[in-house]
LOVEX-149398 format. One record per residue (C-alpha): y, x, z. Coordinates in steps of 0.5 Angstrom, whole numbers, plus 500, padded with zeros to 3 digits. Layout:
% residues N
YXZ;...
This chain:
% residues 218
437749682;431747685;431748694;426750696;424749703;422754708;414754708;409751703;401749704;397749698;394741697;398735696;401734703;405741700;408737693;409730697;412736703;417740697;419733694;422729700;425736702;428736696;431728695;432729702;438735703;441733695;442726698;437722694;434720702;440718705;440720714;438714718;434711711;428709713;422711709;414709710;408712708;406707703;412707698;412715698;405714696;407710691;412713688;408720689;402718686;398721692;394716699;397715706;394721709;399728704;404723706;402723714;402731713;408732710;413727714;409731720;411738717;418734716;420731723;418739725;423741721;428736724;430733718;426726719;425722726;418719727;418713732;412711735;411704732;417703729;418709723;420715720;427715719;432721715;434724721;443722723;446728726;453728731;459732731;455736736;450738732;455740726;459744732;451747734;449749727;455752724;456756731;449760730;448759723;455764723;452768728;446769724;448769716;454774719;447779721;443777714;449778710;448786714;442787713;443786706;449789705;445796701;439792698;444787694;443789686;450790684;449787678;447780680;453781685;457781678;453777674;454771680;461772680;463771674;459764674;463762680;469764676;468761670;468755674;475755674;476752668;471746669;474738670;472736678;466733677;462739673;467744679;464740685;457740682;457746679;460750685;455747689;449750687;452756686;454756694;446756694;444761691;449766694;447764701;439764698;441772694;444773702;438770706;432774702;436781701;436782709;428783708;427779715;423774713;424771721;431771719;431768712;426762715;431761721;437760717;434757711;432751717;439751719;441750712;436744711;439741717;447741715;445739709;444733712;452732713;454736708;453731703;459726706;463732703;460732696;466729692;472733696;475737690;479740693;474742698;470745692;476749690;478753696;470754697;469757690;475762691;472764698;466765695;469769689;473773695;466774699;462777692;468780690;468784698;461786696;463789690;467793693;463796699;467792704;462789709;466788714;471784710;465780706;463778713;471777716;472773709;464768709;466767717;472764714;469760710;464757715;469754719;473752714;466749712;465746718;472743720;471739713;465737715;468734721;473731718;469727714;467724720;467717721;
């Protein structure tokens, strides 16, 4: 699934902008790997000046560093910035999983569903990669149901950022496992017209993320 990121402007600066963002959060562009605006010039096919704009646009979305006569780098977080995130990312997904309780489509609820089921029977490479994108676009279906844009634009940012980390945890299988039967659990609350339990059973599953994450740690 294509991640979009949290604004766009029209223009070349926009394109260069979506494709860092995009290598950044899916791992390509490691944290703490230096990037310059000659080499993504080249590889995008565009001058220094989109590429000046977008890492600009990107070092305010705090996923690069711009050091003063030194360089741009993909930003490295700490076990306090994972504490910082996950603690207002649980309050603010458990509010937009509220606001969108009544405007999620039955039937995309279902339709999604059965995908994470199906992802039972796959071998733990496809599992892990599967999961993956489905876990985005469970979040993504939450974020846009709220109807606050404020509220999507927030947590789209903080989903941005714990992917900077996130990836450290890209082959843990049975991470993958337990997460899949956790979404499975929240769909299922959906389903049911439980709000309460789907938000009882996704706060659940942003500790257990965060915990993990934390663990990986080194």
């Amino acid at each position: 699934m294509k991640i979009l990121p949290t604004r766009t402007n029209n223009g070349l600066s926009d394109k260069v902008y979506q494709s860092l963002y995009n290598r950044i959060v899916t791992g390509r562009l490691k944290p703490g790997q230096r990037i310059t605006e000659m080499q993504i010039a080249k590889s995008e096919g565009v001058s220094q000046a989109p590429v000046r704009e977008a890492l600009k646009r990107l070092a305010e979305d705090r996923l690069v560093d711009l050091v003063p006569r030194i360089g741009c780098y993909v930003c490295e977080l700490t076990r306090q910035d994972v504490n910082y995130l996950f603690e207002i990312r649980k309050r603010l997904e458990s509010l937009a999983l509220e606001y969108a309780f009544e405007n999620l489509d039955p039937k995309r609820v279902q339709k999604l569903r059965q995908r994470f089921s199906e992802c039972r029977e796959y071998d733990e490479h496809k599992l892990i990669q599967k999961e993956l994108r489905l876990d985005s676009q469970l979040h993504s279906m939450i974020f846009k149901a709220s109807g606050s844009s404020d509220l999507q634009i927030l947590l789209n940012k903080l989903w941005a950022r714990i992917q900077l980390f996130r990836i450290r945890e890209a082959t843990d299988v049975a991470r993958a496992r337990l997460a899949l039967e956790r979404h499975l659990e929240i769909l299922d609350s959906i389903l049911a017209g439980d709000m309460k339990k789907a938000q009882g059973i996704l706060l659940q599953h942003l500790e257990e993320s965060q915990q993990n994450i934390l663990e990986h740690f080194v």
